[in-house]
N, C-alpha and C positions, 0 to 999 in steps of 0.2 A: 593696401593689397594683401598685408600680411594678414589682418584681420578675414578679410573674403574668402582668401582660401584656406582658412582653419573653419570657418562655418563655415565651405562647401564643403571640407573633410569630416566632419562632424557629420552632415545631412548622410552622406554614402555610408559612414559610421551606423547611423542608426538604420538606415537601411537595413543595411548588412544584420546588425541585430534581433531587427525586426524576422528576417528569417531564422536567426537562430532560438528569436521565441517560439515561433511556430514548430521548430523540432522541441522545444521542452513543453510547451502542450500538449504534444506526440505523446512526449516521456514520461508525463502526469497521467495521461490517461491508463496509458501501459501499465505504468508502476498501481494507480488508484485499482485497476479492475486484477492484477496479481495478489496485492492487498486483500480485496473483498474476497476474494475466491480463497486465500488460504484463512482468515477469518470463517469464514461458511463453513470450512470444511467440518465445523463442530457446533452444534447446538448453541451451548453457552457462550460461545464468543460472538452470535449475531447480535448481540444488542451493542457490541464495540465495533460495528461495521460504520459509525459515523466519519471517522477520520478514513477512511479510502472514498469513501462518496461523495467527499470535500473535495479529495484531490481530483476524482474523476471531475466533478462541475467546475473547477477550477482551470481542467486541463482545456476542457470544451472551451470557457470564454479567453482561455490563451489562443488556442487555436484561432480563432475568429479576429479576435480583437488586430492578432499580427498584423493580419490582410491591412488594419485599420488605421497602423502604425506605418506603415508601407505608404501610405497612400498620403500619409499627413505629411512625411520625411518628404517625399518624391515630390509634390504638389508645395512645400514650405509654406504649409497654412499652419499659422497658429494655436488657433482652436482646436482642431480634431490632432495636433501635435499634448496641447494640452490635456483634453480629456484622455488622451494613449496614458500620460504621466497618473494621471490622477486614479486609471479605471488599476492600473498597474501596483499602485502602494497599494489600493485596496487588495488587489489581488495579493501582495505578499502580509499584509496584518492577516489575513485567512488562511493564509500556508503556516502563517506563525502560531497560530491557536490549533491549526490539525495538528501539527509538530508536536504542541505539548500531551493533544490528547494521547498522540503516540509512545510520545516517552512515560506516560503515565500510564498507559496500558503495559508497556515492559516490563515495567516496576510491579504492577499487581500481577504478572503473566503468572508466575509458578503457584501462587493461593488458589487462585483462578482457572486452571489445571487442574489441580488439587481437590479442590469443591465439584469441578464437572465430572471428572472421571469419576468421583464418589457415588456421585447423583446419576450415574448414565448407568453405571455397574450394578445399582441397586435398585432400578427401573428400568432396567434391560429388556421385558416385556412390553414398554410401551413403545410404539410404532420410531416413534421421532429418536428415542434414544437408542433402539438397536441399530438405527440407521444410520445414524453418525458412529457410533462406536463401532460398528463392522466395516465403514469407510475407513475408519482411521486406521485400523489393524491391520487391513487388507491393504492401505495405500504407504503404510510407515513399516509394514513388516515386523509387527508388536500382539504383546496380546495383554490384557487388563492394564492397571496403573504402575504399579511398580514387575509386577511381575505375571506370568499366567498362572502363579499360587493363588491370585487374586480371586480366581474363580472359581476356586476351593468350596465354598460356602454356600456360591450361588442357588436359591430356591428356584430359579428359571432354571436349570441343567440338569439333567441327571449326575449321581455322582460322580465323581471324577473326570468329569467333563468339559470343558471350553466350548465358546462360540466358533463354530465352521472357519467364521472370516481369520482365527489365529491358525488353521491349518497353512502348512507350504504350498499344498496343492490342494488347493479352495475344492470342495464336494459339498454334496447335502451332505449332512449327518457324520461326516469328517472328524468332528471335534468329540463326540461322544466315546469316553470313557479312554481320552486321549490324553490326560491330563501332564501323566506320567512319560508320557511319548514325548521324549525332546528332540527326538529326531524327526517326528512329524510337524511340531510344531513350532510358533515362534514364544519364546519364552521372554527375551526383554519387554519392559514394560513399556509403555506408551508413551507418559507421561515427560518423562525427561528425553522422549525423543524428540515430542514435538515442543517442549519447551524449548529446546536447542534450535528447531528449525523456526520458528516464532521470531523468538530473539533475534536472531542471525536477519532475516528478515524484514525487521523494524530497523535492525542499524541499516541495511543498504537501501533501506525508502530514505531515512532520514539523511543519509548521504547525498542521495540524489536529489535531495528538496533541496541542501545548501546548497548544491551547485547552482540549481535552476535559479532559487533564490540570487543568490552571486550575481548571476547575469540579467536578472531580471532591474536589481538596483544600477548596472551598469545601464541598461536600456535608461532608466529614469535620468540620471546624471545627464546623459546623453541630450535627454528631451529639454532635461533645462538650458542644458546649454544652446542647442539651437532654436529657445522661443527667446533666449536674452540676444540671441545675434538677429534675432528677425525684427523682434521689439525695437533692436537699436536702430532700424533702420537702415541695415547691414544686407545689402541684396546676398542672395544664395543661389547661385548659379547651378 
């Protein structure tokens, strides 16, 4: 008896799980599309939009699969308890390889910064890179890389001029021969703002992967244990 009623508490166990996979598939998609959208927010970092769009498809077949995890646990079939365990490790070895791409994207973030702001500041005329760089100023309250001296040089500006998007109060033609105006404008640079919000950013995705992680291996423990209590021939009430 003692046996019976730890696999019927196991079964409600994973139940109960099974719904709280379904809110961390919620929390991957959330987290994966927060991801892409602060990746996008800059030209050079859309070719590192792979690891949020791992988590978003990941998040998707959590969502799903719960329903299927529910249904295995509820019903004490084997099988479709089985494949929940099996579609699940896969699912975390894939969370395990977006993790690394992330942490290796942290590690290169400030070069990486560094090389874009160059390249967006010295191709400022072309469509794609004023358009990111006027987001980013206008949205971080910044202006060039390290500072709005940055724009000192520029052969796109008149002289002593910045782009509009570093004005406080965005106009056409706002930034021309505003250089010197620090009170109309924003003078911190870009670069180490958004390296800070980057950063910050990756650590609370990555936080949030170990948790989901965590209870995701608890789901799986969970499933062995009650295909070894089905297997033994152990009814589950």
């Amino acid at each position: 008896m003692a046996v019976e009623g730890g696999a019927k508490c196991i079964k409600y166990l994973l139940f109960f799980f099974n719904f709280i996979f379904w809110l961390c598939g919620l929390a991957l998609i959330v987290v994966g599309v927060l991801a892409k959208v602060s990746i996008n927010t800059t030209a050079f970092l859309k070719g590192y939009s792979g690891s949020p769009l791992v988590l978003i498809v990941v998040g998707v077949i959590i969502f799903f699969i719960a329903f299927f995890g529910c249904c295995g646990a509820w019903k004490e079939n084997q099988c479709m308890i089985t494949m929940f365990a099996v579609i699940l490790s896969l699912i975390i070895i894939i969370e395990i390889g977006a993790a690394i791409a992330g942490y290796v994207l942290r590690g290169n973030l400030t070069d990486l910064l560094n090389k874009g702001f160059d390249v967006m500041i010295a191709g400022y005329n072309e469509t794609e890179n004023r358009d990111s760089l006027d987001t980013i100023q206008q949205q971080f309250k910044c202006c060039g890389r390290n500072s709005s001296s940055d724009w000192m040089n520029s052969k796109f500006l008149a002289p002593s001029s910045v782009p509009d998007s570093c004005c406080k109060n965005f106009t056409k033609d706002c930034g021309k021969g505003a250089l010197q105006e620090t009170s109309k404008i924003y003078t911190d640079g870009c670069q180490p703002i958004l390296d800070k919000f980057l950063k910050q950013n990756i650590l609370w995705f990555a936080v949030a992967a170990l948790v989901i992680a965590f209870v995701q291996i608890m789901g799986i423990v969970l499933s062995c244990i009650l295909m070894r209590a089905i297997r033994s021939g152990y009814e589950v009430m």
